[in-house]
Backbone as CSV, one residue per row, in Angstrom:
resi,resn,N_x,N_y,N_z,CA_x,CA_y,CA_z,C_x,C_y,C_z
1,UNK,0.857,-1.172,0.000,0.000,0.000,0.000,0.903,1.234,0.000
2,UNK,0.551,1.915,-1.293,1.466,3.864,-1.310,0.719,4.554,-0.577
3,UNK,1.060,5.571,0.149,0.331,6.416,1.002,1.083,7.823,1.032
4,UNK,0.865,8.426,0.715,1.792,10.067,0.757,2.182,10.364,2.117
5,UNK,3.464,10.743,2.143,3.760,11.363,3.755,2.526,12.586,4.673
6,UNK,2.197,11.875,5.514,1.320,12.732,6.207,2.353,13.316,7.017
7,UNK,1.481,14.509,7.626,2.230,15.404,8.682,1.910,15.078,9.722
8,UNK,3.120,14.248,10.714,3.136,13.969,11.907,2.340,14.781,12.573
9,UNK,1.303,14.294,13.281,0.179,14.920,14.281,0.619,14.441,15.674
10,UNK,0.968,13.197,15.841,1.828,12.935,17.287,1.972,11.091,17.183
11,UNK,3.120,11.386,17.987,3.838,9.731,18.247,3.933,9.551,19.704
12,UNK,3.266,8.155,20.144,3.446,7.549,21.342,3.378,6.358,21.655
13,UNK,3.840,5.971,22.859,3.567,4.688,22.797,2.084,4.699,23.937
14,UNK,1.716,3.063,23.354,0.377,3.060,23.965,0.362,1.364,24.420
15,UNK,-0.324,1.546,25.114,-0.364,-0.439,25.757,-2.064,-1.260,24.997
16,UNK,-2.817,-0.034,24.356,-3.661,-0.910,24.257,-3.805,0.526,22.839
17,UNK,-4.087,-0.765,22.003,-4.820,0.354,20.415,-5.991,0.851,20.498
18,UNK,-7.019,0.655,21.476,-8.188,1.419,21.366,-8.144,2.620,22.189
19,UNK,-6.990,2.905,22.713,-6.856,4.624,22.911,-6.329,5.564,21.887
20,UNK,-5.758,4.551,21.032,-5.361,5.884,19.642,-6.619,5.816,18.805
21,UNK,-7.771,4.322,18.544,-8.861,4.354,17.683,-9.932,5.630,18.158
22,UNK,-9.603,5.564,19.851,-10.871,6.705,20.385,-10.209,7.797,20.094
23,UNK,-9.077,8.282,20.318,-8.414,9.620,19.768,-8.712,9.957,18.538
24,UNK,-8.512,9.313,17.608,-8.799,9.528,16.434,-10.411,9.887,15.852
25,UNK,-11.037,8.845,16.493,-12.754,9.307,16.035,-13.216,10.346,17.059
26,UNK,-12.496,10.907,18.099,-12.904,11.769,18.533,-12.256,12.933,17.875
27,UNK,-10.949,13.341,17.594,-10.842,14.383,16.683,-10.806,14.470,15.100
28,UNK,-11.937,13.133,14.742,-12.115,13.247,13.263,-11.013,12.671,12.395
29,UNK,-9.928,12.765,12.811,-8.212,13.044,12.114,-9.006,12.272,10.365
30,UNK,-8.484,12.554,9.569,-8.134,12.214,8.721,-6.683,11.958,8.254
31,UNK,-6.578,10.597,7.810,-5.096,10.570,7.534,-4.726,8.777,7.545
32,UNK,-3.682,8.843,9.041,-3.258,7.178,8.713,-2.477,7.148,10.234
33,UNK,-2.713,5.253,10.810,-1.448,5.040,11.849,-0.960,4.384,11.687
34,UNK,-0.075,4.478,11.986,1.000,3.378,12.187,1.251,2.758,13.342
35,UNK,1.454,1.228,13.643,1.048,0.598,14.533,2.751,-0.375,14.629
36,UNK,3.810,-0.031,15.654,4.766,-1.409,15.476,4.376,-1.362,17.176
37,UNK,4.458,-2.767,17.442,4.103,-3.659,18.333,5.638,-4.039,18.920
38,UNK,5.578,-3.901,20.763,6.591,-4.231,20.739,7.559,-5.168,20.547
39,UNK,7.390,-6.406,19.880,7.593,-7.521,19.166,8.194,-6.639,18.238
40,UNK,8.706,-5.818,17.368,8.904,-5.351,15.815,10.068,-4.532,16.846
41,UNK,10.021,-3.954,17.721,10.903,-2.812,18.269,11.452,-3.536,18.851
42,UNK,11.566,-4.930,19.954,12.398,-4.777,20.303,12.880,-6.482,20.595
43,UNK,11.990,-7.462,19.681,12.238,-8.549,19.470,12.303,-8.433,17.667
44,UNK,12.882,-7.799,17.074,13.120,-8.108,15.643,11.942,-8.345,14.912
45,UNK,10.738,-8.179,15.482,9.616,-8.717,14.728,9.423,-8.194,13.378
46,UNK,8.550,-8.638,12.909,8.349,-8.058,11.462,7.699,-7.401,10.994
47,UNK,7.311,-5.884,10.647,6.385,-5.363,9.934,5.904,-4.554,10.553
48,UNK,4.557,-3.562,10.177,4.080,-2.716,11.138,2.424,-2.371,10.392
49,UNK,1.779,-2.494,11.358,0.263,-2.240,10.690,0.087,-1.076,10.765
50,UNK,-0.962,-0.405,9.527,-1.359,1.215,9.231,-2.775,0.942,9.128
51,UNK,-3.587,1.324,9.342,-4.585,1.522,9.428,-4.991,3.654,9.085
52,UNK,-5.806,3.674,7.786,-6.236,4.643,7.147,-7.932,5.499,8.196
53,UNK,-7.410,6.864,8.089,-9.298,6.744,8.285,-9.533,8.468,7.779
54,UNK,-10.982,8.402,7.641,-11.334,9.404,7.018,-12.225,10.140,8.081
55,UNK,-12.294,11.568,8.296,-13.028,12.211,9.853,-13.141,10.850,10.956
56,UNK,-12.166,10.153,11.243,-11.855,9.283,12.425,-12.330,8.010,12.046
57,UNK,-12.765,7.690,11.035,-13.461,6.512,10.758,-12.480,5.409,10.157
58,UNK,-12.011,4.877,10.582,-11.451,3.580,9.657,-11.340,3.098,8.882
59,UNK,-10.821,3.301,7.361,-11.055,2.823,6.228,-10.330,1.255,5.550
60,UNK,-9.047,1.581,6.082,-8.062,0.701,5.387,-7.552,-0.404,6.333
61,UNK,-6.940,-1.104,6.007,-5.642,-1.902,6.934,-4.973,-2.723,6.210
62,UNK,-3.280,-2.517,6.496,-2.528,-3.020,6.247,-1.275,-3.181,6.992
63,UNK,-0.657,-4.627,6.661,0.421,-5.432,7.749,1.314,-5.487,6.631
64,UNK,2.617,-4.535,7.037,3.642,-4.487,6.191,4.476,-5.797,6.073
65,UNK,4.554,-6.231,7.455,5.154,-8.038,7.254,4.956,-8.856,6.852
66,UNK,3.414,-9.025,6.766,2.644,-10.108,5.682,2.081,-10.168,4.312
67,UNK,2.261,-8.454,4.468,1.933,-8.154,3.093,0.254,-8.804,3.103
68,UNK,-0.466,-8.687,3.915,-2.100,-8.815,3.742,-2.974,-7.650,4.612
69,UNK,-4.164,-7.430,4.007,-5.043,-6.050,3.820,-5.796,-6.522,4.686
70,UNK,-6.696,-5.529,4.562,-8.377,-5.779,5.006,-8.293,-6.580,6.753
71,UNK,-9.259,-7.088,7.101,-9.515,-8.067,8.003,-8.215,-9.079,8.337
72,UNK,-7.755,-9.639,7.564,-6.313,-10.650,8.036,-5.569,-9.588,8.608
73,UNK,-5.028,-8.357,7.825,-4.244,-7.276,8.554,-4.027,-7.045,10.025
74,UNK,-5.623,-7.118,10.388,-5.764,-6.476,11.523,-5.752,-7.801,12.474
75,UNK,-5.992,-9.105,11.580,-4.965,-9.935,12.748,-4.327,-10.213,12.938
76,UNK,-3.103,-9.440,12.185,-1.638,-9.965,12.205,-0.506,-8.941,13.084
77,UNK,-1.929,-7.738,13.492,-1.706,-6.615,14.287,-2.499,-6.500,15.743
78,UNK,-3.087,-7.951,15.879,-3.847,-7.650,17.015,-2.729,-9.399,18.077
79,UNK,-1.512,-8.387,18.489,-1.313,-8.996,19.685,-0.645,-8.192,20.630
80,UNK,-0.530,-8.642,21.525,-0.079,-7.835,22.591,0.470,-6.609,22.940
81,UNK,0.326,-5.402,23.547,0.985,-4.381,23.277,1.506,-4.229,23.771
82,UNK,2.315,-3.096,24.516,2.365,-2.236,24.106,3.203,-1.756,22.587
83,UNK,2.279,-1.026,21.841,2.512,-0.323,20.550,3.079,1.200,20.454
84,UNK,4.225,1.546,19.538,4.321,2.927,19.135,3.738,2.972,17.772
85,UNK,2.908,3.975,17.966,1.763,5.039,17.566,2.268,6.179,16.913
86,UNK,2.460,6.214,15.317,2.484,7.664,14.872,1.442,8.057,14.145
87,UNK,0.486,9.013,14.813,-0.586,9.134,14.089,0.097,10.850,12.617
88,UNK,-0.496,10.019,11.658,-0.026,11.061,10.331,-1.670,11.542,9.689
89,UNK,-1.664,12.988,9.798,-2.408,13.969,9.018,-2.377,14.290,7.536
90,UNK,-3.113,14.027,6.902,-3.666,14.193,5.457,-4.784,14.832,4.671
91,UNK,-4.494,15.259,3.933,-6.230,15.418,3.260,-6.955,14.996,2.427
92,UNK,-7.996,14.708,2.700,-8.689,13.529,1.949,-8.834,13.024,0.936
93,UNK,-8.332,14.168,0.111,-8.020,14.005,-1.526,-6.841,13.019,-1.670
94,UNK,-5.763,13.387,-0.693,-4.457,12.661,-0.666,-5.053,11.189,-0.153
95,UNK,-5.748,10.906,0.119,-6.246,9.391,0.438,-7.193,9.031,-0.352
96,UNK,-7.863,9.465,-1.447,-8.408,8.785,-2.593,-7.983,7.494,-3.139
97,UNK,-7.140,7.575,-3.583,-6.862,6.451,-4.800,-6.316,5.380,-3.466
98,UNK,-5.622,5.792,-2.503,-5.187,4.548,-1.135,-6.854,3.626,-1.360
99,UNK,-7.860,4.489,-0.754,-9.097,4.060,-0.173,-10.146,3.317,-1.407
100,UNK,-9.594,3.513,-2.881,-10.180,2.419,-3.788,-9.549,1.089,-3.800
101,UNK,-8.622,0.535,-2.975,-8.597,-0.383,-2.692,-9.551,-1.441,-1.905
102,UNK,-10.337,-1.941,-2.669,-10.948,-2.649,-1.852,-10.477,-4.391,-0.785
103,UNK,-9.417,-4.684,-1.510,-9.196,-6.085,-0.810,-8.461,-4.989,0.656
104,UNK,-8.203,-4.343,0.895,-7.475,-3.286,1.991,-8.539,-2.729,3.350
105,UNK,-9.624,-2.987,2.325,-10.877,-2.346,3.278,-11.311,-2.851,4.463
106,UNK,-11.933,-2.340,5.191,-12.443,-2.744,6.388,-13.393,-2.031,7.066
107,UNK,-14.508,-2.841,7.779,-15.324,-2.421,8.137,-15.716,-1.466,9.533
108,UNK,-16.037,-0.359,9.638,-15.699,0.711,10.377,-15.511,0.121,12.061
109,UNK,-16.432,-0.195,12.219,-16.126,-0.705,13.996,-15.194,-2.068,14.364
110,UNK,-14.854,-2.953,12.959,-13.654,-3.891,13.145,-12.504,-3.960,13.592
111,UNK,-12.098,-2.349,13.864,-10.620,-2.381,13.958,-10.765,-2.186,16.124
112,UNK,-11.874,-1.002,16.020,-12.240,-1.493,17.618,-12.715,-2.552,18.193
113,UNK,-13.325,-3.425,17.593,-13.586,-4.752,17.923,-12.470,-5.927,18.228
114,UNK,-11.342,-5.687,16.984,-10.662,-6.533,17.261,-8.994,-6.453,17.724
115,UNK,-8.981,-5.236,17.366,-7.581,-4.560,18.426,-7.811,-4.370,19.746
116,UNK,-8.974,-3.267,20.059,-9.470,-2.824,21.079,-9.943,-3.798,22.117
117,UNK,-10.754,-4.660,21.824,-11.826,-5.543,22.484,-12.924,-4.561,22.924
118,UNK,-13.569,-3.400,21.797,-14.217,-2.171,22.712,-15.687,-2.143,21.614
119,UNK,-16.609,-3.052,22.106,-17.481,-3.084,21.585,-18.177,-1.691,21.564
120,UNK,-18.110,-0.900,22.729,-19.029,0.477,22.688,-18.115,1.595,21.588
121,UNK,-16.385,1.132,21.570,-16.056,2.075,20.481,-16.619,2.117,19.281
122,UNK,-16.596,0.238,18.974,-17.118,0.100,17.281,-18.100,0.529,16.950
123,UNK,-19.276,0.720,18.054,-20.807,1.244,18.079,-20.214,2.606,17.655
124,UNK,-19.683,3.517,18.131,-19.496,5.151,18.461,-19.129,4.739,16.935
125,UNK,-18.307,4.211,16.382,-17.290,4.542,15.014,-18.617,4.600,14.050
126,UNK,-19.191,3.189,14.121,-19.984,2.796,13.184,-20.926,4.483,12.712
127,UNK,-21.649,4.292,14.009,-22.653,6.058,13.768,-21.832,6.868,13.527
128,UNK,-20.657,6.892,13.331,-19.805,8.116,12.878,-19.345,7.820,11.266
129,UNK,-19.692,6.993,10.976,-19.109,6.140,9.886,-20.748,6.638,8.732
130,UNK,-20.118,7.362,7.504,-21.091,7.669,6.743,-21.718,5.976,6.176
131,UNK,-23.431,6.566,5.390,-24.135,5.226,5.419,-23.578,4.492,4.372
132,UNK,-22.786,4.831,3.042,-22.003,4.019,2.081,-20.999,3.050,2.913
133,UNK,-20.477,3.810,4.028,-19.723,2.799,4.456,-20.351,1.337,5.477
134,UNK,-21.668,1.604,5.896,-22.145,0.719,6.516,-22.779,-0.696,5.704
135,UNK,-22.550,-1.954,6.357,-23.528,-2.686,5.918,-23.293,-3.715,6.881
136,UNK,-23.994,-5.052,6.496,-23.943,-6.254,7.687,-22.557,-6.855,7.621
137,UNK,-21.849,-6.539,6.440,-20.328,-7.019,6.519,-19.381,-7.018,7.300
138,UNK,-19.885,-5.495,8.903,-19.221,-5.238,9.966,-19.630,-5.872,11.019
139,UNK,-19.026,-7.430,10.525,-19.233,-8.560,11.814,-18.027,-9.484,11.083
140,UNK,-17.941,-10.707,11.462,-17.148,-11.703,11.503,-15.840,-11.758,10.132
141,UNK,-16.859,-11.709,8.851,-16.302,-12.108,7.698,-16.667,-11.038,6.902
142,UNK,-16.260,-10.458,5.774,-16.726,-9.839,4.615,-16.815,-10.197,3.334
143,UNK,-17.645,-9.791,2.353,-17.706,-10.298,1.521,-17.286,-9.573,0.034
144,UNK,-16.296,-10.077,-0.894,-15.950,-9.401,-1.739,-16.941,-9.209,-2.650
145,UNK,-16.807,-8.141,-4.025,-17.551,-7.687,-4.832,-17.619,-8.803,-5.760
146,UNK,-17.119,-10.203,-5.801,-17.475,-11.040,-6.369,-18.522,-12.169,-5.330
147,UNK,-18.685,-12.071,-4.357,-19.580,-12.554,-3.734,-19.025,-13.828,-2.823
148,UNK,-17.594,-13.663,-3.169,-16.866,-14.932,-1.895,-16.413,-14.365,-0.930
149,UNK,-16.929,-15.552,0.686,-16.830,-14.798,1.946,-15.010,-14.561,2.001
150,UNK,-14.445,-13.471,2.495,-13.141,-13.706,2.882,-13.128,-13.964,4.471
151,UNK,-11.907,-14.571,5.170,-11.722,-14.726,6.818,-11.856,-13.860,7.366
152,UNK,-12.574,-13.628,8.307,-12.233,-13.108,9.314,-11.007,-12.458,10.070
153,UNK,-10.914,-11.440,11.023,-9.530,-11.444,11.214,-9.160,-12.665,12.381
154,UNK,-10.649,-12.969,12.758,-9.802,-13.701,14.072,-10.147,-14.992,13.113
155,UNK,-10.789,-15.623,12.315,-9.972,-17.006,11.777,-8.349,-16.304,11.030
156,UNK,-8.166,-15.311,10.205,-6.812,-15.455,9.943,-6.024,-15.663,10.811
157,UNK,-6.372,-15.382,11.921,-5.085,-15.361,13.540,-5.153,-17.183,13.523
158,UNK,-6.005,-17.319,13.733,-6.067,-18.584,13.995,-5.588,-19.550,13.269
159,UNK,-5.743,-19.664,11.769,-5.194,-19.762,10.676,-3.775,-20.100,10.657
160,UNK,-3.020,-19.033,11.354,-1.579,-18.742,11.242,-0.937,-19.385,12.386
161,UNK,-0.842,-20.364,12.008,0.159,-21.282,12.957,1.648,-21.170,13.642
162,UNK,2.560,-20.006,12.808,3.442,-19.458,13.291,3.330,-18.178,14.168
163,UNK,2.426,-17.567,13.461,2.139,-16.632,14.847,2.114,-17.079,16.259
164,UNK,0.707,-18.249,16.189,0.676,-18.334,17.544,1.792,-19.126,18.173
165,UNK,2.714,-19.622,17.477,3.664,-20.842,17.827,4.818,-19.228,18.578
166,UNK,4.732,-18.365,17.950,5.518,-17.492,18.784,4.829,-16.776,19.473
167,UNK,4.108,-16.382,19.650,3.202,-15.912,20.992,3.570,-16.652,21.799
168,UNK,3.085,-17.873,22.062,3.775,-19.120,22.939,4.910,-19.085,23.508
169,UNK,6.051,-18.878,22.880,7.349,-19.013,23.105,7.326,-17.874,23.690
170,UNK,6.900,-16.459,23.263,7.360,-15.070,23.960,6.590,-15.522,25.354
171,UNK,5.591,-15.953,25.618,4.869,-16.655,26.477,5.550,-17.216,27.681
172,UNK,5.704,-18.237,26.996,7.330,-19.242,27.891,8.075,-18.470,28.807
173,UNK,8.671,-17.709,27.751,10.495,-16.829,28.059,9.678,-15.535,28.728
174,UNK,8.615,-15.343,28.884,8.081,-14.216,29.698,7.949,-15.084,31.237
175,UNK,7.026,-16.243,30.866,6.980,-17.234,32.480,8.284,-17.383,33.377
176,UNK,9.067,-18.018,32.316,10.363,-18.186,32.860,11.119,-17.232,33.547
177,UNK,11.172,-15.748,33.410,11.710,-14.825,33.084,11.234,-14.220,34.877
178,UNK,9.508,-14.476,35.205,9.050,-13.897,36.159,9.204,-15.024,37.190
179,UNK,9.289,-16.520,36.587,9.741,-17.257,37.893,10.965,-17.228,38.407
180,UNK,11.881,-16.748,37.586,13.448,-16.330,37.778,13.161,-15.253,38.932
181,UNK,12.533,-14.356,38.970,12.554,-12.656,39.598,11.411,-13.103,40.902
182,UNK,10.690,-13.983,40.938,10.053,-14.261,42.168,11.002,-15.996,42.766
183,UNK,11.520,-16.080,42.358,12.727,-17.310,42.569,11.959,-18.289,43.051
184,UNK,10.917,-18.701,41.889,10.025,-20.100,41.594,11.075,-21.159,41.885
């Protein structure tokens, strides 16, 4: 995904993504985030999810490591945080041709649903979310303009057998790590 340099609006780190999703639909932002997980900063991990939105609404997603859009994206970006956060400012014209991507798309309250775990955000997004962008597709699976269901983000998580095989392990070497410091 090309995206024009937005103008840094602010960078932080955050422990949970549904405080930058509520920041954002509360001041509208138009533009894009960027999402590296601390897995990418400071275990070598791979990649970094962006997620697009238009007056705060959510349009896009994409996982630079996997190179997959839409719904899988956002499960290849939904583990553990804490995340650094650069939220980038744009104007909406400059996000046209990004946002005709449709395999990229995503459905407005998905990204609070499944980053967040914030069912009352996805509600707030959704009513903030003009009616072209609404339909029943903002649940589990979506369906392309040829009429085949694609996964889910949480079957793609699930799906991905190396992911969770390292979750696990960071898992482990985290257990290990705290029975060492309480001298299990």
């Amino acid at each position: 995904m090309k995206l024009p340099r937005g103008r840094l609006d602010r960078s932080r780190v955050v422990t949970d993504p549904r405080d930058t999703l509520a920041d954002v639909l509360n001041r509208e932002l138009t533009g894009y985030a960027v999402f590296e997980s601390h897995e990418t900063l400071l275990l070598d991990g791979k990649g970094r999810g962006v997620i697009t939105f238009t007056d705060g609404v959510p349009v896009l997603a994409y996982h630079t490591g996997t190179d997959r859009g839409g719904p899988p994206a956002l499960a290849d970006l939904a583990i553990p945080g804490p995340y650094h956060v650069s939220l980038y400012a744009l104007d909406a014209a400059d996000l046209e041709s990004a946002h005709e991507a449709a395999d990229l798309r995503v459905p407005p309250g998905m990204p609070a649903e499944r980053l967040g775990g914030d069912p009352a955000l996805a509600d707030s997004t959704r009513r903030s979310a003009p009616d072209e962008r609404l339909s029943t597709a903002d649940d589990d699976a979506t369906t392309t303009e040829n009429g085949a269901t694609e996964q889910s983000a949480v079957e793609a998580f699930l799906d991905d057998t190396e992911k969770i095989e390292a979750i696990k392990q960071q898992a482990r070497s985290e257990a290990r790590e705290r029975a060492q410091e309480w001298e299990f």
